[in-house]
N, C-alpha and C positions, 0 to 999 in steps of 0.2 A: 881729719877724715882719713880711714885708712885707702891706698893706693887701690885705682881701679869700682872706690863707691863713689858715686855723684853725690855733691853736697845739698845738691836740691833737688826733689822730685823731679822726674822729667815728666808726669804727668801734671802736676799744680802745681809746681815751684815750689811748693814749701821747705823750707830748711831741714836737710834732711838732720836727723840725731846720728850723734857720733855710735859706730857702728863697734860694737864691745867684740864680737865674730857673728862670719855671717852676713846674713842682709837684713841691716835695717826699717824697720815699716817708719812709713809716713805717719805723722802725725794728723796730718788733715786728711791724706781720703784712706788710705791703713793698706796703702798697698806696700810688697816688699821693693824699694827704692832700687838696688843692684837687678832686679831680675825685671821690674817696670824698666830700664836702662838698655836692659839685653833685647830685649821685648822689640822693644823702639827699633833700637839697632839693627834685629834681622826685618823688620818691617822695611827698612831704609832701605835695605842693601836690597831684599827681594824688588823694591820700587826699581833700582837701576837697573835692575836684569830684565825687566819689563819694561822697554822704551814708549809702549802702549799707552800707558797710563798717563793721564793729563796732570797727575801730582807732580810740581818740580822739587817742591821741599815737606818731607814724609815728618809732621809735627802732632804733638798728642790731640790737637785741634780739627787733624785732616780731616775730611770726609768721611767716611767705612760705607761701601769699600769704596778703594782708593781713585777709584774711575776707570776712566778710559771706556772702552765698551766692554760689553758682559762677560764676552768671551775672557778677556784678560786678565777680569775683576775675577772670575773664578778663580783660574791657575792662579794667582796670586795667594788667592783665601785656601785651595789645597795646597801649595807646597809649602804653609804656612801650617798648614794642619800634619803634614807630613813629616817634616821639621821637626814641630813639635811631639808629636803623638797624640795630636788632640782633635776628634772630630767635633763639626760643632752644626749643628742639624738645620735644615733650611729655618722655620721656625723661631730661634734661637738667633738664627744671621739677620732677621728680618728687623731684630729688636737694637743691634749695634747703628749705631748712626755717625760716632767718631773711632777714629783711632784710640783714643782716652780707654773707650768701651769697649773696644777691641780686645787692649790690650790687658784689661783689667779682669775680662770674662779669659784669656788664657793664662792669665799671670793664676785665677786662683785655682785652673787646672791643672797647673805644673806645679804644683807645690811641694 
């Protein structure tokens, strides 16, 4: 695997394919493997800047959103949209329920 791609989905574990350039997609759920990784990662890191949150370990299984009270759950969901450049409509947020789907509904707007 080349330096810097996870060998296994960080959203289903599946074994990721060797990556020829670029980001790899998963074989079982077809997301891109490097960018589900980054995904994860600013997810994580916004969790620690939020002491709020009742998340202690930020996993493709967490909650969405990630707790705490309401208040918190927003700022976290905007600076997450900020971040990215991706708004994502109440509607729409109503339908996420993990991380997994979180990150799966920004991974295919970053593309």
């Amino acid at each position: 695997m080349s330096e810097g791609v996870p060998s296994r989905c960080p959203l289903c574990a599946a074994d990721a394919p060797a990556a020829t350039a670029g980001d790899a997609t998963c074989p079982a759920c077809g997301v891109g493997i490097a960018r589900a990784a980054e995904l994860l990662a600013r997810l994580q890191k916004l969790a620690q800047q939020h002491p709020g949150l009742e998340v202690v370990e930020v996993t493709a299984d967490s909650p969405w959103p990630l707790g705490g009270d309401s208040l918190t759950s927003v700022e976290v969901m905007l600076a997450l949209e900020h971040d990215l450049g991706v708004t994502i409509s109440a509607r729409e947020a109503d339908r996420i329920y993990t991380v997994r789907e979180a990150i799966r509904y920004f991974e295919r707007r970053t593309r």
